[in-house]
C-alpha positions, 0 to 999 in steps of 0.5 A, a space after each residue: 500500500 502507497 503510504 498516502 492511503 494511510 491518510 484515508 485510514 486515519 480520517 476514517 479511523 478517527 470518524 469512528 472513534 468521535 461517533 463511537 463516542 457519541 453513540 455511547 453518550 447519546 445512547 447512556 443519555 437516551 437511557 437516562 433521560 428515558 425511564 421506560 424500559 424499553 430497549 434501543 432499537 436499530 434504528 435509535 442506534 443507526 441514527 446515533 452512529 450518523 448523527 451531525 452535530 454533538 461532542 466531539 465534532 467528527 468532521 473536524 477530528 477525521 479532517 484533523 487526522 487525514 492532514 496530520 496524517 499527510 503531513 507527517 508522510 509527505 513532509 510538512 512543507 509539502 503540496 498535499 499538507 498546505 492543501 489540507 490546511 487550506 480544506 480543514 480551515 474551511 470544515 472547521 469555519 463551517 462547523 462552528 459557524 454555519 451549520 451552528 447557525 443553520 441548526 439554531 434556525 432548524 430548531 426555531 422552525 420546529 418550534 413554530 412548526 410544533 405550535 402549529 401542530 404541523 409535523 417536524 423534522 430532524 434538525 442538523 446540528 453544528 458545533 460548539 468550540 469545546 466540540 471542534 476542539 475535542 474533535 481536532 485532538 482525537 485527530 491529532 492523536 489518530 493522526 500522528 498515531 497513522 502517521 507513524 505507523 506508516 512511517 514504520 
């Protein structure tokens, strides 16, 4: 294998350690906030898994670690790192700001939606700055992590 893939291992690789991270706290919160008996179902579990928004930001973390990754392989002066920054300057903006925006509307119209009693829908969350945060260290230590194995 190039040692470029290696890159793709760590964003997919850090993507799952930030959601796995947010199924079990959705799932041990959905358990706590529900005090009926009954158990999670396909379904509650699939959409924990794929859910936007939320502790840590996986976009950040899986982005963080694709460009740490690259930099690490590729040198950190390099054409694919310099482009990555570029891309995860952008992912991060639009996390905190806009799809933080677009969620805070999406509620808003629910809310007045509810009031009307017209049916809602799911609303797409963005991300705090503590979420971005958490999200990019999982990155960076998946991403060093790849980064020297591939080396190795």
């Amino acid at each position: 294998m190039e040692k470029t893939w290696y890159a793709l291992v760590a964003f997919v690789l850090a993507w799952l350690v930030a959601q796995t991270w947010k199924t079990i706290a959705g799932v041990i919160g959905g358990y706590k906030s529900d005090k009926s008996d009954k158990s999670m179902d396909l379904a509650s579990l699939i959409g924990y898994v794929t859910r936007s928004g939320g502790m840590p930001s996986g976009h950040t973390a899986s982005l963080t670690a694709m460009v740490v990754c690259l930099g690490h392989i590729s040198g950190y002066g390099s054409a694919a790192f310099v482009l990555g920054i570029g891309v995860w300057l952008i992912v991060v903006y639009d996390a905190i700001h806009v799809r933080y925006a677009v969620g805070e509307q999406g509620k808003a119209l629910n809310k007045l939606l509810k009031e009307a009693n017209q049916p809602t829908s799911p609303v797409v969350e963005g991300h705090t700055v503590p979420q971005v945060i958490v999200g990019a260290i999982i990155g960076l230590i998946v991403g060093f992590g790849v980064g020297y194995l591939a080396l190795l």
